[in-house]
N, C-alpha and C positions, 0 to 999 in steps of 0.2 A: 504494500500500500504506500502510494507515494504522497509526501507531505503539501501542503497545500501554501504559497507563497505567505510570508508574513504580510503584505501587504494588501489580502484577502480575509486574514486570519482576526488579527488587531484592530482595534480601533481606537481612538481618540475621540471623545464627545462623540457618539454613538456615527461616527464617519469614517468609514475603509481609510487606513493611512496613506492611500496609493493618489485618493482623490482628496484628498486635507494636502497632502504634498502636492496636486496642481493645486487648489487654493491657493497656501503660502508661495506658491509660482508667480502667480497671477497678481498676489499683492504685492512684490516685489517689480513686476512689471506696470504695474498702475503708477507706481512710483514714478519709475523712469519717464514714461510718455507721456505722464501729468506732471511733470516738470518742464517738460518741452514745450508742453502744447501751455502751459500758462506762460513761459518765454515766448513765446509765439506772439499771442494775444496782445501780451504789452509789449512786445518789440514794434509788433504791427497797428496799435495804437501811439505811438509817441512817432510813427511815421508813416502816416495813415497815404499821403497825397504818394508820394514815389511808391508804397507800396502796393496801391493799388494799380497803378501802371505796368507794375512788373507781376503784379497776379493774374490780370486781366489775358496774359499770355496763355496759361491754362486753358487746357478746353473740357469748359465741363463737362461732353456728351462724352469723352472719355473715362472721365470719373465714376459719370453714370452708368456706364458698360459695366465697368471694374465692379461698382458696387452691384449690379445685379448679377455680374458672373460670383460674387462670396457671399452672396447672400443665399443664391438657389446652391452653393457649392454647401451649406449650412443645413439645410435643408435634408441632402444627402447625409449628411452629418446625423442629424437627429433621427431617422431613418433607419441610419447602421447601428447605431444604439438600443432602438424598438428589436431588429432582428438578434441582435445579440443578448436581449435580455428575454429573446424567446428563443435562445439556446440555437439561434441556426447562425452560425460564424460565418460560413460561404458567403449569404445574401450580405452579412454586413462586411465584410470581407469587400466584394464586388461594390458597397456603397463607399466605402472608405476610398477606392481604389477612384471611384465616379467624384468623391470629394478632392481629391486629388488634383484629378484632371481641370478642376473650376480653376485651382489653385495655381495650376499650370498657364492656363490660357489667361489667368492673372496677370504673370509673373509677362507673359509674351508681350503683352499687349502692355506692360507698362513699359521693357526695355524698348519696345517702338516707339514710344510717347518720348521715352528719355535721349534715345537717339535724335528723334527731330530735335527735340529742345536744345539738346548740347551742339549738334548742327548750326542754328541758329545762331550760339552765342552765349546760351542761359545755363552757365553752367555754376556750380555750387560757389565761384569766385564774384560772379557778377554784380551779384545785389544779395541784400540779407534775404530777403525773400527768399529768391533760390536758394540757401546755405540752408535754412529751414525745411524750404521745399524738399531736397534731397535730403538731408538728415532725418525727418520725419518719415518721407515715404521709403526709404533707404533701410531703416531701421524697423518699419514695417515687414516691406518685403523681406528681410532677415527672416523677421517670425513667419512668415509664410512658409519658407524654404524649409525653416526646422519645423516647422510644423507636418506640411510634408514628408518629411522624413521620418520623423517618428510616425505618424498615422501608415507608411506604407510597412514598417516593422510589426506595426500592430495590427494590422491588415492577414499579415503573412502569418502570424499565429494565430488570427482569427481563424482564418482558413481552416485552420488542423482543428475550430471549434478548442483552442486553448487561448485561457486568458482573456476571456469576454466580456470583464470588467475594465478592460485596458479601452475598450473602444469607445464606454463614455468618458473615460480621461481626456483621452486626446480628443473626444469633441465638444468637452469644457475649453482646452482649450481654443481650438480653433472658432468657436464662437468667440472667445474675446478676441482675438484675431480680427473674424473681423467687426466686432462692437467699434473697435480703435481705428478702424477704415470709415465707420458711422462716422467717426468725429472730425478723421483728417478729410474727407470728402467736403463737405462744408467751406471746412477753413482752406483748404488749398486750392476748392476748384468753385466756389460759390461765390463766397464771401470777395467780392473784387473791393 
């Protein structure tokens, strides 16, 4: 009889310590991005007129892509979690792998946006705008990448129907993923 992960086993405040470990994940990156994004706010209030000239570059029907391609990539997310807590790994396996793909055609479709932009001229030297603009989205797409990556690990033992609590972990986090997309959208591609 083989022993069952301590991190199935334990809990802390009646919570698996597997998913209280993304919590304390998640608090630590709330940190981060809510630091930036309140530098942001007042960087781009104390220089409202040049800023909005240099945001007005953004095009927010790209934004909007973006944000509909992680939001229905979420969706898939919550999905693979429903099959997984009905014991069939395959299906959330194949939704994981479907969450994936949003994440990809994310990731495409932002380095096309970043290539025109830097083409142009707007490059993280330009203006503070852009310095944010890429740092922000930059530091985003990071969490995207590892996010991906662990989801497709956890995908693969889903597969074998092992470790099926792993697949609402990583789709806690990939909704803050992209919650934090909720917010850069706005301020990077609305807000002129």
């Amino acid at each position: 009889m083989s022993a069952k992960p301590i991190a199935t086993t334990r809990s802390a405040m009646d919570i698996p310590t597997g998913r209280l470990a993304v919590w304390w994940l998640l608090v630590s990156e709330i940190v981060i991005f809510g630091g930036l994004l309140v530098a942001y706010i007042l960087n781009r209030q104390a220089h409202s007129a040049e800023w909005s000239a240099q945001a007005a570059v953004t095009d927010w029907r790209i934004g909007a892509f973006n944000t509909f391609v992680l939001l229905t990539s979420s969706l898939s997310a919550v999905m693979a979690h429903q099959a997984a807590e009905k014991g069939d790994g395959k299906k959330a396996a194949r939704l994981l792998y479907l969450t994936c793909l949003g994440g990809l055609v994310f990731l495409i479709v932002k380095s096309f946006e970043w290539t025109t932009e830097i083409s142009h001229g707007y490059t993280i030297m330009s203006h503070t705008f852009w310095s944010y603009y890429y740092t922000l989205a930059g530091l985003h797409a990071f969490h995207v990448i590892a996010g991906m990556l662990v989801m497709l690990w956890v995908a693969g033992t889903a597969s074998r129907n092992q470790e099926l609590h792993r697949v609402e972990n990583v789709g806690i986090y990939w909704h803050f993923v992209d919650i934090v997309w909720i917010f850069l959208f706005p301020l990077l591609y609305i807000a002129k």
